[in-house]
C-alpha positions as CSV (number, residue, x, y, z in Angstrom):
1,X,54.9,65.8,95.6
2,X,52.0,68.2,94.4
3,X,50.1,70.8,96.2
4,X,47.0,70.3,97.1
5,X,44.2,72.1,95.7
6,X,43.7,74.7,98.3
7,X,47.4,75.1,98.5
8,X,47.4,75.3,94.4
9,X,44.7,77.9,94.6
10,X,46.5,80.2,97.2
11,X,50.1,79.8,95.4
12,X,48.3,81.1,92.1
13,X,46.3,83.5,94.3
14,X,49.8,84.8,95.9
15,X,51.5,84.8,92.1
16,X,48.3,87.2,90.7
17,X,49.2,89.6,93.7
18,X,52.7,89.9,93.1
19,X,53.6,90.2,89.6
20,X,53.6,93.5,90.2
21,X,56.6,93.4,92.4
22,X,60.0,93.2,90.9
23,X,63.7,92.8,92.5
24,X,64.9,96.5,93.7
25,X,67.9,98.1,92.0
26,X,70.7,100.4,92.9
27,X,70.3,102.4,89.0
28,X,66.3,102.6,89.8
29,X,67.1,103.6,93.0
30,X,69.2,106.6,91.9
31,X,66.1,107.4,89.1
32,X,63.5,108.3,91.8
33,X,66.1,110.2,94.0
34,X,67.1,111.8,90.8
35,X,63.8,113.7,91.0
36,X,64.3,115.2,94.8
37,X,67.5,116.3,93.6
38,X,65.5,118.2,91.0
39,X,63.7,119.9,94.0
40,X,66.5,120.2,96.5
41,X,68.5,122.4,93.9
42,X,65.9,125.0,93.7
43,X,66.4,125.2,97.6
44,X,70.2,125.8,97.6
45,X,72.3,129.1,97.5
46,X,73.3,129.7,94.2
47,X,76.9,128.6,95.1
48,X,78.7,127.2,98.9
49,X,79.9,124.3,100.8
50,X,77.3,121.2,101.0
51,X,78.1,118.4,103.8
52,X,75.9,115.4,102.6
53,X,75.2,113.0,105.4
54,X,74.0,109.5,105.5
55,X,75.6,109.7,101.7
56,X,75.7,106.4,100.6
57,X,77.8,105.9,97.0
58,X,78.1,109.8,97.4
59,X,76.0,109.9,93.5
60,X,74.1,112.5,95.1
61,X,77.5,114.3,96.7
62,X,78.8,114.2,92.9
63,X,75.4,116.0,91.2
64,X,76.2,118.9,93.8
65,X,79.7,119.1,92.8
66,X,79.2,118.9,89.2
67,X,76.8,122.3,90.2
68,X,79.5,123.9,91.3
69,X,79.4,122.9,94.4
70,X,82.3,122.2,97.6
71,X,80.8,118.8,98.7
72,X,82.4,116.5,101.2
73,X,80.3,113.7,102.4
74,X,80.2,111.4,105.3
75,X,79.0,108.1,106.2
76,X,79.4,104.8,108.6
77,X,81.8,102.7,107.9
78,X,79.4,99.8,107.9
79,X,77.1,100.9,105.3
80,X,75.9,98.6,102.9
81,X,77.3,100.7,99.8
82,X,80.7,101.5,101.1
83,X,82.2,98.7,98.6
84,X,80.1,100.9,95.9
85,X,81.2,104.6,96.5
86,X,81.5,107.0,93.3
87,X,82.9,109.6,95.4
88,X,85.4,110.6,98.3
89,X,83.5,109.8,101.6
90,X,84.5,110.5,105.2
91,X,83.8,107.3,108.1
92,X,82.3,108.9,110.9
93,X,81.1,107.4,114.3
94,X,77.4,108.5,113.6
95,X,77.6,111.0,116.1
96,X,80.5,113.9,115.9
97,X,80.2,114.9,113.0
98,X,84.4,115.3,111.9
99,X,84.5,119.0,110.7
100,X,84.9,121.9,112.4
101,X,82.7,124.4,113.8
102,X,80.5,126.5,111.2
103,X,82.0,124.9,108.3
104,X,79.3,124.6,105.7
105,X,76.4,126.7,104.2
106,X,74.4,123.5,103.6
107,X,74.0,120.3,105.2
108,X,71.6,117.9,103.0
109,X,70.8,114.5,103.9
110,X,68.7,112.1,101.9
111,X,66.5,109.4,103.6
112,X,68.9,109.2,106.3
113,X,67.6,111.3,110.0
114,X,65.0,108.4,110.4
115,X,67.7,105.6,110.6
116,X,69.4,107.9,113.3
117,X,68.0,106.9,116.9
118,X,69.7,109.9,118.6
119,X,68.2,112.2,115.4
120,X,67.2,114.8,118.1
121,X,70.7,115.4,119.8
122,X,71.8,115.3,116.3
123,X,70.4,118.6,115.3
124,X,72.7,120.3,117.8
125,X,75.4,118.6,115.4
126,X,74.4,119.7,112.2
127,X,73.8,123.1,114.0
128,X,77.3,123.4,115.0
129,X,78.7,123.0,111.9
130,X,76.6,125.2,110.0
131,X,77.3,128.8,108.9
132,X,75.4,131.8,110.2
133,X,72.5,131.8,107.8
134,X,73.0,128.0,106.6
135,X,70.6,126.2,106.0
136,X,69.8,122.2,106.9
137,X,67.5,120.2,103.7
138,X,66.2,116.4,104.9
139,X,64.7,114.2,102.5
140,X,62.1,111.9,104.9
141,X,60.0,109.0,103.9
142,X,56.3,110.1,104.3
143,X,53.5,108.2,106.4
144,X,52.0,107.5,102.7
145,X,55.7,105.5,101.8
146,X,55.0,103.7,104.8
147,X,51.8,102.7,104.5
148,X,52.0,101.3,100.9
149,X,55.1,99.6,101.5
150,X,54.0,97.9,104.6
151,X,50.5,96.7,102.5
152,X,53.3,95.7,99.2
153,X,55.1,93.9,101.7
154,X,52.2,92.1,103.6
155,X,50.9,90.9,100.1
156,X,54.7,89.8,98.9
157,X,56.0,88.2,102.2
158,X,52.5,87.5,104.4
159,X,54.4,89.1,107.2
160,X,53.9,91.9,109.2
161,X,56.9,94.1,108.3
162,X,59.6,95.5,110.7
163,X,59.8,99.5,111.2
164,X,61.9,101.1,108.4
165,X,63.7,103.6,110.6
166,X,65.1,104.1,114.8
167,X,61.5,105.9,116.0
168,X,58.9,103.7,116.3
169,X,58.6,100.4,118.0
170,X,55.8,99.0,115.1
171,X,54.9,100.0,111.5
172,X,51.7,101.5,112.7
173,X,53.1,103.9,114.9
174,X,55.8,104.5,111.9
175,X,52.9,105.8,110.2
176,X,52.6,108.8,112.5
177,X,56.5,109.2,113.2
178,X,57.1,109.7,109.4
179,X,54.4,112.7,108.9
180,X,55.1,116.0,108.3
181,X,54.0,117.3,111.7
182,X,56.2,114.9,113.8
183,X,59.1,115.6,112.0
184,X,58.3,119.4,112.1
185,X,57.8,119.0,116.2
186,X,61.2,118.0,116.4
187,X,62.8,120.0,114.0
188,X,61.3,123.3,115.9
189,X,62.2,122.0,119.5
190,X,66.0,121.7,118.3
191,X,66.1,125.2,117.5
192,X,65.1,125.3,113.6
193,X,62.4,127.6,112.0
194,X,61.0,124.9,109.0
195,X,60.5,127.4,105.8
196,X,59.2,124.4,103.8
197,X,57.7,121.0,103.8
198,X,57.3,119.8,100.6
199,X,56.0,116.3,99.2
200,X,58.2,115.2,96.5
201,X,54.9,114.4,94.6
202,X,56.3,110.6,93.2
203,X,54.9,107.9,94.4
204,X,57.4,104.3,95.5
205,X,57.2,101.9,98.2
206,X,60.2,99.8,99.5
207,X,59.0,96.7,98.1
208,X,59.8,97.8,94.2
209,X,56.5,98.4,92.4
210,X,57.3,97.7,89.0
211,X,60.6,99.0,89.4
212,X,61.9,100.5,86.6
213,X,59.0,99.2,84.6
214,X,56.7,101.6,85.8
215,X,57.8,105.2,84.9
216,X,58.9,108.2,87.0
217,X,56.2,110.4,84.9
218,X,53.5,107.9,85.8
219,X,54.8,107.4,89.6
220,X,53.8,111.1,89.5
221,X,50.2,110.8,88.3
222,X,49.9,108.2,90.6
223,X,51.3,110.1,93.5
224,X,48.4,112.6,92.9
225,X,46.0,109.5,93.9
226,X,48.6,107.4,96.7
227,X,50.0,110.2,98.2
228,X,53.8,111.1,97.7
229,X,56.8,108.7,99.3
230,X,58.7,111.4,100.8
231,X,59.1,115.2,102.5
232,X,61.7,117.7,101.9
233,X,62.2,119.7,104.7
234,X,63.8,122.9,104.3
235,X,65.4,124.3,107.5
236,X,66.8,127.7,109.1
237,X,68.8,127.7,112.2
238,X,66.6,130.1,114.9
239,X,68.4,132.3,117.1
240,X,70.2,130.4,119.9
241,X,68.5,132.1,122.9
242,X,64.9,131.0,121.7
243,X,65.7,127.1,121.0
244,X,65.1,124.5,123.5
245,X,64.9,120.7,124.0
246,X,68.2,120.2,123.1
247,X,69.1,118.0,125.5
């Protein structure tokens, strides 16, 4: 049966808008984080224990360790990459985290705190574990990720998208729970003093602009224009007595 010609127009309409789009990839994937890595090693000690949570394949876990690095990583054990790992991972419940008290110099997590719906009880967990003096680094989506990847995914799908992470009830309100200020609320309320917030200054949506066909030097020219798709946060525990909302 053939369209009609309304329906042909819109169908062509729909194909112009989306050629852009391309299926995501694991390898591409790993090319953009590859870059915050870049940024997150200038933030480390010069040598220590890392705990990676959240850490997926653990390809980020094995770039520490090949620093020099004592890594051990940990992750659910229904994650969609556990048939995929590349390095020794750890099951956890998603809350306790399975190590003891002031174990690690660094925890580093990676696109992870936002899928976490407890993420503010959690900070007393990382806390625990750390060292005196250790420090916590979080890679978060920014509100500018959000908002191009909800517009990439209204032209793709004609749908309103779903919220990306555990915070907000509708992408709109994601917008505000993925800026820098929000995140730096919380992160100061659960008894951290944030040294840095940095924008990771390359520019990818969920949806897969391009994918690998558009290049991570060019993703940074256009992240001068669109905004940058995530935040570092660098993070020092503050002084027991002075923290609060913990609870």
């Amino acid at each position: 049966m053939r369209d009609s010609p309304t329906l042909a127009v819109l169908k062509r309409f729909r194909s112009l808008c989306t050629w852009w789009i391309a299926e995501p990839t694991l390898g591409h994937k790993e090319s953009l984080r590859r870059d915050d890595i870049e940024l997150v090693l200038q933030m480390l000690p010069p040598s220590g224990r890392i705990l990676e949570i959240g850490a997926g394949t653990g390809w980020q876990s094995r770039i520490f360790a090949g620093c020099g690095y004592d890594v051990e990583a940990i992750d659910i054990p229904t994650s969609e990459y556990k048939e995929l790992r590349v390095w020794p991972i750890t099951d956890y419940d998603g809350r306790t985290i399975p190590f003891a008290d002031r174990s690690f110099d660094v925890v580093y997590s990676s696109c992870t705190l936002e899928h976490i719906p407890h993420a503010r009880a959690f900070q007393l967990e990382i806390r625990r574990i750390l060292r005196p003096g250790g420090r916590a680094i979080h890679v978060l989506p920014s509100s500018c990720w959000r908002f191009w990847t909800s517009l990439a995914h209204i032209v793709k799908c004609w749908t309103i998208p779903r919220p990306h992470g555990e915070h907000a009830k509708n992408v709109l309100l994601e917008m505000h729970y993925f800026g820098c200020r929000w995140w730096a609320r919380l992160f100061q309320e659960t008894g951290w003093d944030v040294q840095a917030c940095q924008p990771n200054q390359l520019f990818h949506t969920g949806e897969a602009i391009l994918d690998s066909r558009l290049s991570v030097p060019n993703r940074r020219i256009l992240s001068r224009i669109l905004g940058s798709s995530n935040n570092i946060f660098l993070l020092r525990e503050r002084a027991r007595s002075s923290t609060r909302g913990e609870e």
